[in-house]
N, CA, C and O atoms as a DFTB+ gen file, in Angstrom:
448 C
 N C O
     1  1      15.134      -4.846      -0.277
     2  2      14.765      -3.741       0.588
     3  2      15.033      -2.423      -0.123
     4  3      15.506      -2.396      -1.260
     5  1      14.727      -1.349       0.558
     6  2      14.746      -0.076      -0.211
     7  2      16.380       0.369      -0.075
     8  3      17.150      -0.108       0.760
     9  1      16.749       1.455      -1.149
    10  2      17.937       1.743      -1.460
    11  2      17.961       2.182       0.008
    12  3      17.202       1.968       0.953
    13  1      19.518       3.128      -0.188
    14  2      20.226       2.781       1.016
    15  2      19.400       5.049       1.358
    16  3      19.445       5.585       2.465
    17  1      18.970       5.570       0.407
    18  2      18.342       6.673       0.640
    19  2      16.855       5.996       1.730
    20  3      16.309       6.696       2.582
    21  1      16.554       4.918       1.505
    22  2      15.127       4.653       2.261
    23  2      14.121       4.671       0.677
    24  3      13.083       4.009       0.705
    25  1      14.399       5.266      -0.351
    26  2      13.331       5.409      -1.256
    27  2      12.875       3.983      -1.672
    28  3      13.608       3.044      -1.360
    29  1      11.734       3.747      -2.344
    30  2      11.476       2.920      -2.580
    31  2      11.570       2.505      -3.757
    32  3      11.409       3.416      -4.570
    33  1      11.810       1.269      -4.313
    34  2      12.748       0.687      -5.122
    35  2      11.612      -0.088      -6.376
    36  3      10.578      -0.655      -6.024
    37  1      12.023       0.022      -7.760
    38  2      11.009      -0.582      -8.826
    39  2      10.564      -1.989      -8.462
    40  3       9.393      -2.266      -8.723
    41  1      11.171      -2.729      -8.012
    42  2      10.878      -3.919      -7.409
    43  2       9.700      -4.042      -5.834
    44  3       8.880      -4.904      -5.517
    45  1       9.995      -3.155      -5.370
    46  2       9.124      -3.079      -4.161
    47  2       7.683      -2.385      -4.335
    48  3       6.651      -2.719      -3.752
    49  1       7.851      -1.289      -5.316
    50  2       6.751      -0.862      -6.160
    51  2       5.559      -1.899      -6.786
    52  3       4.329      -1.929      -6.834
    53  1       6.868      -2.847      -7.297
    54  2       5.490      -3.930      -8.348
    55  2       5.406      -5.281      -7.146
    56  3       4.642      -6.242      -7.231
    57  1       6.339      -5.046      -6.127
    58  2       4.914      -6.134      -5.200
    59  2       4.168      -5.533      -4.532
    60  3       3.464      -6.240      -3.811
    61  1       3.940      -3.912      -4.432
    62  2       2.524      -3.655      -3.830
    63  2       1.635      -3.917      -4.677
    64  3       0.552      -4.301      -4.236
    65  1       1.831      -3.779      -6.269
    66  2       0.979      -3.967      -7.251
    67  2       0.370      -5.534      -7.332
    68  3      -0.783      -5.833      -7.643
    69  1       1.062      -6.116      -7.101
    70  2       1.149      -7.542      -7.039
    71  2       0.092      -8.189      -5.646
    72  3      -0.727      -9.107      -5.626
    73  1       0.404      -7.561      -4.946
    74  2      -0.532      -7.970      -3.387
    75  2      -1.906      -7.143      -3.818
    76  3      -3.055      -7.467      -3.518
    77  1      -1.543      -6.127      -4.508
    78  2      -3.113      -5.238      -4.738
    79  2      -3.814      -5.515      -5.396
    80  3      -4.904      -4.980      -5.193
    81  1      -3.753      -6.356      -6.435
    82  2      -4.432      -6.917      -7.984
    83  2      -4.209      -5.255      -8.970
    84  3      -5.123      -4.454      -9.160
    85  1      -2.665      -5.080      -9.498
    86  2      -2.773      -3.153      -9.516
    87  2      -2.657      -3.615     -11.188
    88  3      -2.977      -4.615     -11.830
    89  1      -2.031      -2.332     -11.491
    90  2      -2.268      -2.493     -12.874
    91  2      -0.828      -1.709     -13.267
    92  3      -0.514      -0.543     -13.027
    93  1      -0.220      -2.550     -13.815
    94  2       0.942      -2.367     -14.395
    95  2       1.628      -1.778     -15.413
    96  3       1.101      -2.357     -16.363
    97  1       2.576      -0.901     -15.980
    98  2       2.206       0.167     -16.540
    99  2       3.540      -0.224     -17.309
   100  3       4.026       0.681     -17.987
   101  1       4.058      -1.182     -17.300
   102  2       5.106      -2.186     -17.733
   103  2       4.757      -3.162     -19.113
   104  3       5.325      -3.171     -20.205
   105  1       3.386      -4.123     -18.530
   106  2       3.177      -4.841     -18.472
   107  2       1.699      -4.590     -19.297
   108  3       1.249      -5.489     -20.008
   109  1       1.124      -3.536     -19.167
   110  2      -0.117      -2.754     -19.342
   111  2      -1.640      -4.092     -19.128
   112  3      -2.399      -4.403     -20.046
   113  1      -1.686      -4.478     -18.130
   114  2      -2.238      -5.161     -17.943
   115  2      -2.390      -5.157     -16.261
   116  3      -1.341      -5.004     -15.635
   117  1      -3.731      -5.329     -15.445
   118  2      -3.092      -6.291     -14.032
   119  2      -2.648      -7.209     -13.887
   120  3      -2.892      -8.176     -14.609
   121  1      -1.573      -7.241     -12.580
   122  2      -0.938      -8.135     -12.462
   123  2      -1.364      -8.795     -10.812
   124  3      -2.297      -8.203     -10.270
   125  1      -0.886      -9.676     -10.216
   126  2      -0.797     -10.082      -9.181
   127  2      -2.506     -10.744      -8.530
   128  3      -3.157     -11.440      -9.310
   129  1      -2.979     -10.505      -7.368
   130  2      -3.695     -11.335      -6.737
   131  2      -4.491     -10.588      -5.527
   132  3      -3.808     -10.621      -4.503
   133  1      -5.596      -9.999      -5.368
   134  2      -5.803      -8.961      -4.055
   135  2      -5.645     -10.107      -2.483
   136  3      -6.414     -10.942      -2.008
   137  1      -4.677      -9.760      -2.189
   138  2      -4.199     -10.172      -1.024
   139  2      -4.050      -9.078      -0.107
   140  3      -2.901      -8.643      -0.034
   141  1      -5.266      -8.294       0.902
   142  2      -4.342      -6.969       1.287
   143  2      -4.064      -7.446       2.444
   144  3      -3.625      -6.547       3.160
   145  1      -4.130      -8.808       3.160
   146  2      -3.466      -8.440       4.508
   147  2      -1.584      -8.656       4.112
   148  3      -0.631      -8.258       4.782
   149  1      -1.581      -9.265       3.067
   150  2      -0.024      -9.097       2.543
   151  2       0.766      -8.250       2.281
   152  3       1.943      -8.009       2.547
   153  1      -0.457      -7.572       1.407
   154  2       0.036      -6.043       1.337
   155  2      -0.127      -5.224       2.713
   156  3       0.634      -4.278       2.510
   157  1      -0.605      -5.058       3.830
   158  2      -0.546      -4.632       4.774
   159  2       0.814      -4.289       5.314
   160  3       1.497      -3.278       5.477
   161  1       0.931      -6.021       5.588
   162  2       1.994      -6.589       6.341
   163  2       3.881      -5.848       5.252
   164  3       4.910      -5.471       5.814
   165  1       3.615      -5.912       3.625
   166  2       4.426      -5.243       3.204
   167  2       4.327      -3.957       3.608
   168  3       5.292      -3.560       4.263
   169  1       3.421      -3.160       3.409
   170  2       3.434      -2.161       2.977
   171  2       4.314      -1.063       4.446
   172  3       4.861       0.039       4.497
   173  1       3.968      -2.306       5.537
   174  2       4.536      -1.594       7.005
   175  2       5.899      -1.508       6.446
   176  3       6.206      -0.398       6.014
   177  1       6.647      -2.303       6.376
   178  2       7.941      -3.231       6.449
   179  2       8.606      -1.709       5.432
   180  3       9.483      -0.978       5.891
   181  1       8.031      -1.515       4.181
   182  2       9.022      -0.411       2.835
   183  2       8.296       0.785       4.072
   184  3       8.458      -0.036       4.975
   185  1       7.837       1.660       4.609
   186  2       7.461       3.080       4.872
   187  2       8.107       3.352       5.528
   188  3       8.104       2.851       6.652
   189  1       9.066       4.369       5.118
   190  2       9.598       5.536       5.669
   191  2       9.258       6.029       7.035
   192  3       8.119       6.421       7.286
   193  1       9.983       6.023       7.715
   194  2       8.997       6.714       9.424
   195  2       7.739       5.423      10.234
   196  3       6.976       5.689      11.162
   197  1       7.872       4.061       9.523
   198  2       7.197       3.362      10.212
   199  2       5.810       3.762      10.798
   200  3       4.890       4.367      10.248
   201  1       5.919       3.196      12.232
   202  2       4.511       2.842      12.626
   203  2       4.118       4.274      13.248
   204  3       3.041       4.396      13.830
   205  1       4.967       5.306      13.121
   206  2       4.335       6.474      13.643
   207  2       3.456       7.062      12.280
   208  3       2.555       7.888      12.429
   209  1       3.856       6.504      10.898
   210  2       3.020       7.405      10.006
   211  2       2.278       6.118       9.117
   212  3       1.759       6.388       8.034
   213  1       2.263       4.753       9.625
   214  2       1.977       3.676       8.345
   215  2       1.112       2.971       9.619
   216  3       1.637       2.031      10.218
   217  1      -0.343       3.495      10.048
   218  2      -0.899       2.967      11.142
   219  2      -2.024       1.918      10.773
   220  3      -3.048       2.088      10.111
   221  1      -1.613       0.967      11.294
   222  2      -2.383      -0.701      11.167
   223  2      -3.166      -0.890      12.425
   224  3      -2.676      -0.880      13.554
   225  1      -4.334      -1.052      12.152
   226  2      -4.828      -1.501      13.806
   227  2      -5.490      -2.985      13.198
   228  3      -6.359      -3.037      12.327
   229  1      -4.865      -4.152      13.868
   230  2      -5.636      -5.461      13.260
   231  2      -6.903      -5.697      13.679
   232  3      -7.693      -6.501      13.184
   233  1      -7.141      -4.718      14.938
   234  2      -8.426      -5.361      15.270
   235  2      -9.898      -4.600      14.963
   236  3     -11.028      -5.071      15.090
   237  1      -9.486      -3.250      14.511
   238  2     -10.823      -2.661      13.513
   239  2     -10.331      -2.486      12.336
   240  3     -10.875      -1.794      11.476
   241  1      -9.127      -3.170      12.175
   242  2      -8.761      -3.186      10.824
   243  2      -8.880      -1.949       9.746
   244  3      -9.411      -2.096       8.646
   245  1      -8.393      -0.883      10.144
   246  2      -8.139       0.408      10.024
   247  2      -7.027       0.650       9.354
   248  3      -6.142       0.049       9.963
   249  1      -6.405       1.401       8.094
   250  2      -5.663       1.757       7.743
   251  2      -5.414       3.388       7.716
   252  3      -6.390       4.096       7.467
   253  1      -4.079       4.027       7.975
   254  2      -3.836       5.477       7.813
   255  2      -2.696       5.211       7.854
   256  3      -1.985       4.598       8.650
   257  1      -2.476       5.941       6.513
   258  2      -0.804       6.551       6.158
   259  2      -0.877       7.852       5.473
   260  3      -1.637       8.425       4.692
   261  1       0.687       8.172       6.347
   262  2       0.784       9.951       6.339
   263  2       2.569       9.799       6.042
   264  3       3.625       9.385       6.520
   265  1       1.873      10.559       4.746
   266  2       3.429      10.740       4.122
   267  2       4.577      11.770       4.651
   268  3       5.668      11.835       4.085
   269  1       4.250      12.554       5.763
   270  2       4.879      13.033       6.817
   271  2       5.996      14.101       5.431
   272  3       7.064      14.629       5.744
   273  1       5.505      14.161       4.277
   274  2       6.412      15.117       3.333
   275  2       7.765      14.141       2.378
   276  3       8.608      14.541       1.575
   277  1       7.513      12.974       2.833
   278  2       8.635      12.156       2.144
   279  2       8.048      11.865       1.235
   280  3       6.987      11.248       1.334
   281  1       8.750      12.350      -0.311
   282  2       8.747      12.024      -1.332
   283  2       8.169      10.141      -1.902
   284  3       7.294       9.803      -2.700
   285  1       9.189       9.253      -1.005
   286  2       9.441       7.910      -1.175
   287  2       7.847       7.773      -0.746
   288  3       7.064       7.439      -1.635
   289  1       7.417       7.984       0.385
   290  2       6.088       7.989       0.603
   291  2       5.020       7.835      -0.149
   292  3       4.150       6.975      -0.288
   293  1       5.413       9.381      -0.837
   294  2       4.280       9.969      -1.838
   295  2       4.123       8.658      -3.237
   296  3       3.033       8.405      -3.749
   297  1       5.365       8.001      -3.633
   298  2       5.275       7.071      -4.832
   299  2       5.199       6.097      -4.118
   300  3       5.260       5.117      -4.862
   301  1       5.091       5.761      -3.000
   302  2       4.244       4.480      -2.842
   303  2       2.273       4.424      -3.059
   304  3       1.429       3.722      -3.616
   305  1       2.360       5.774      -2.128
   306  2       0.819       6.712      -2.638
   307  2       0.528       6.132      -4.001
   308  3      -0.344       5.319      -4.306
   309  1       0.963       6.410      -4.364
   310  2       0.910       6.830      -6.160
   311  2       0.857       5.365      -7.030
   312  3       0.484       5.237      -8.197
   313  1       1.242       4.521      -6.301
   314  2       1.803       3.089      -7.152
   315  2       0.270       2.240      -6.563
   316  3      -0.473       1.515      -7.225
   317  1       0.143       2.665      -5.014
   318  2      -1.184       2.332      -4.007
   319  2      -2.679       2.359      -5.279
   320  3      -3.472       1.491      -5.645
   321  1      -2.449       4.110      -5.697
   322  2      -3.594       4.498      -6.596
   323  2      -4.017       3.152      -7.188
   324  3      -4.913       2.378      -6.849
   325  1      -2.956       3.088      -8.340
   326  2      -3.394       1.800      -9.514
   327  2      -3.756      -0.082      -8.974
   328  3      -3.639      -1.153      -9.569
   329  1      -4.077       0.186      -8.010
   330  2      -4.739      -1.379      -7.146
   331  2      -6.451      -0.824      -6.922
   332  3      -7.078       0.223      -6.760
   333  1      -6.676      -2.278      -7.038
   334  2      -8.017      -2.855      -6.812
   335  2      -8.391      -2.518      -4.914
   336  3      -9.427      -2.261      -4.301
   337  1      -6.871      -2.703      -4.488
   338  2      -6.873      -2.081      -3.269
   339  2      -7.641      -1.024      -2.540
   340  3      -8.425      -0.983      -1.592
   341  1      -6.870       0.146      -3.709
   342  2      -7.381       1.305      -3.423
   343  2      -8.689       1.716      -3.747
   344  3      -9.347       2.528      -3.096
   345  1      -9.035       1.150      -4.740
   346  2     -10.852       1.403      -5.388
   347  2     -11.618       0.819      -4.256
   348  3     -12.754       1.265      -4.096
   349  1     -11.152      -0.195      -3.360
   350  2     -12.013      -0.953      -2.532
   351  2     -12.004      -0.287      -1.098
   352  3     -12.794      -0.486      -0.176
   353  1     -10.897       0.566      -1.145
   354  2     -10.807       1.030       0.652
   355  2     -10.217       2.350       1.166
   356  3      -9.980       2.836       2.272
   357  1     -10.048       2.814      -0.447
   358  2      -9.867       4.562      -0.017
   359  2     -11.134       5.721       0.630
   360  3     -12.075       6.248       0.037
   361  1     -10.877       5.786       1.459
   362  2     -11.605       6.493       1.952
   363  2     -11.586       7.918       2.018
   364  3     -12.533       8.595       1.619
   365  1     -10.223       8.549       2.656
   366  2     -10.534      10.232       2.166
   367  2      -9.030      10.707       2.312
   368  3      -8.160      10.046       2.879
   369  1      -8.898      11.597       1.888
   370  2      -7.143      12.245       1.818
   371  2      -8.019      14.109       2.678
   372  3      -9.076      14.711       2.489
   373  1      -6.627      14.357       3.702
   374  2      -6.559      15.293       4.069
   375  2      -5.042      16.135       3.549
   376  3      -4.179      15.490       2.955
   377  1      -4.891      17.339       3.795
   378  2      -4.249      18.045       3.162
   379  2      -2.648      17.704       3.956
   380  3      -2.507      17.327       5.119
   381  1      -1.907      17.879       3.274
   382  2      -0.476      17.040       4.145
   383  2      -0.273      15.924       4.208
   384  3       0.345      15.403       5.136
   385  1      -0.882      15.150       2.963
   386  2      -0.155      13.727       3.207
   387  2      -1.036      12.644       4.148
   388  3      -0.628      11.558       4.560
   389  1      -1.863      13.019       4.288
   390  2      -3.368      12.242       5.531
   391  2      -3.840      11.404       4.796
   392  3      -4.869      11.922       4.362
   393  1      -3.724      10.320       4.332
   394  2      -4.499       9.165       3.996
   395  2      -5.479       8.072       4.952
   396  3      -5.281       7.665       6.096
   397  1      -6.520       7.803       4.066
   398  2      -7.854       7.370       5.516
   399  2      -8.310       6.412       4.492
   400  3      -8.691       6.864       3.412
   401  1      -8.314       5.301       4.678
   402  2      -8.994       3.292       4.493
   403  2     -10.271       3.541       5.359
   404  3     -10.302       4.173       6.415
   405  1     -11.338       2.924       4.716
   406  2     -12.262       1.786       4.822
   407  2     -12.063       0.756       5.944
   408  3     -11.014       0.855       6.581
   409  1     -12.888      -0.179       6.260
   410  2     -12.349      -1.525       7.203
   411  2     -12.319      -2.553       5.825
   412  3     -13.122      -2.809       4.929
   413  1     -10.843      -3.019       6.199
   414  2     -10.172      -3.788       5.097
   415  2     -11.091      -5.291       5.754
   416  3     -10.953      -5.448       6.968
   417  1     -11.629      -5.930       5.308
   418  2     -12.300      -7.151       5.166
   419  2     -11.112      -7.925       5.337
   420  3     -10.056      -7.624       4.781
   421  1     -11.267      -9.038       6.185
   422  2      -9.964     -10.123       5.958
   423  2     -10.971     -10.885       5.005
   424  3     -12.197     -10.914       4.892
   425  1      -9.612     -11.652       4.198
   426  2     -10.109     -12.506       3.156
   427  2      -9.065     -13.905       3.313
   428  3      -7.837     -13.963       3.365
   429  1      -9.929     -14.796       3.353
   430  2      -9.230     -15.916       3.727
   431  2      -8.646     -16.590       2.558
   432  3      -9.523     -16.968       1.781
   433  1      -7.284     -16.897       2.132
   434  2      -6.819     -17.523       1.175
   435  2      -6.817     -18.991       0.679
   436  3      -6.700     -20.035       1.322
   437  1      -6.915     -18.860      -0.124
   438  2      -7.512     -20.614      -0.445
   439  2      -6.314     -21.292      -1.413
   440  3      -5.771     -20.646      -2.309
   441  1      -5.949     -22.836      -1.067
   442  2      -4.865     -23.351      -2.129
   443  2      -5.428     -23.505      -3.325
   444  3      -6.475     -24.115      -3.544
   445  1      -4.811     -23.008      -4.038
   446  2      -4.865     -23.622      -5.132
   447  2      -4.731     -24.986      -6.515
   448  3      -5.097     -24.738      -7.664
C-alpha cells in the first residue's frame, strides 16, 4: 500500500504499468498485460481522496479522475501517460487536474 504520506509508492506505480500494457522506463521495454478492469479496480484502491475524485461508473463504464492538487495524484497521472491504457481511452484534460476516459470496453480474460 502507499507510504504512510498516502503518496504513491515505486511498486504501485509499476502495477499500473503492468495492468496497462505501459512501458517501463526501468526495464525500457513494455511490460505487463492490458487488463483495465484491473487496473480500474487498482487504480480506485492507491487514489488519494477516493471515490469523490477517482470516479468509476461500471455501468457506462466511464472514467474521471481529478487530482484535486495532490501531487501523489499527479504521478499516478504521469505513470497512467506511458500505458496502452491511456492511448486507448484518454479523452480530454481540463484545467485543475480534470481528467475525462472514453467508454473502457470490458475485455474478457482468457486462461492461458
Amino acid at each position: 500500500m502507499s507510504n504512510k504520506t498516502g503518496y504513491p509508492t515505486e511498486d504501485e506505480l509499476e502495477k499500473l504499468l503492468e495492468y496497462g500494457c505501459g512501458f517501463s522506463f526501468k526495464t525500457q521495454d513494455f511490460i505487463g498485460k492490458y487488463q483495465p478492469d484491473r487496473l480500474i479496480e487498482y487504480l480506485l484502491s492507491i487514489w488519494t481522496y477516493g471515490a469523490d475524485a477517482c470516479i468509476w461508473n461500471p455501468e457506462t463504464r466511464i472514467l474521471e479522475l481529478h487530482t484535486l492538487g495532490w501531487s501523489g495524484n499527479e504521478t499516478i497521472i504521469k505513470t497512467l501517460e506511458h500505458t496502452v491504457f491511456w492511448i486507448l481511452h484518454w479523452k480530454e484534460i481540463h484545467v485543475g487536474g480534470h481528467y475525462y476516459f472514453k467508454k473502457i470496453e470490458k475485455i474478457e480474460e482468457k486462461d492461458e
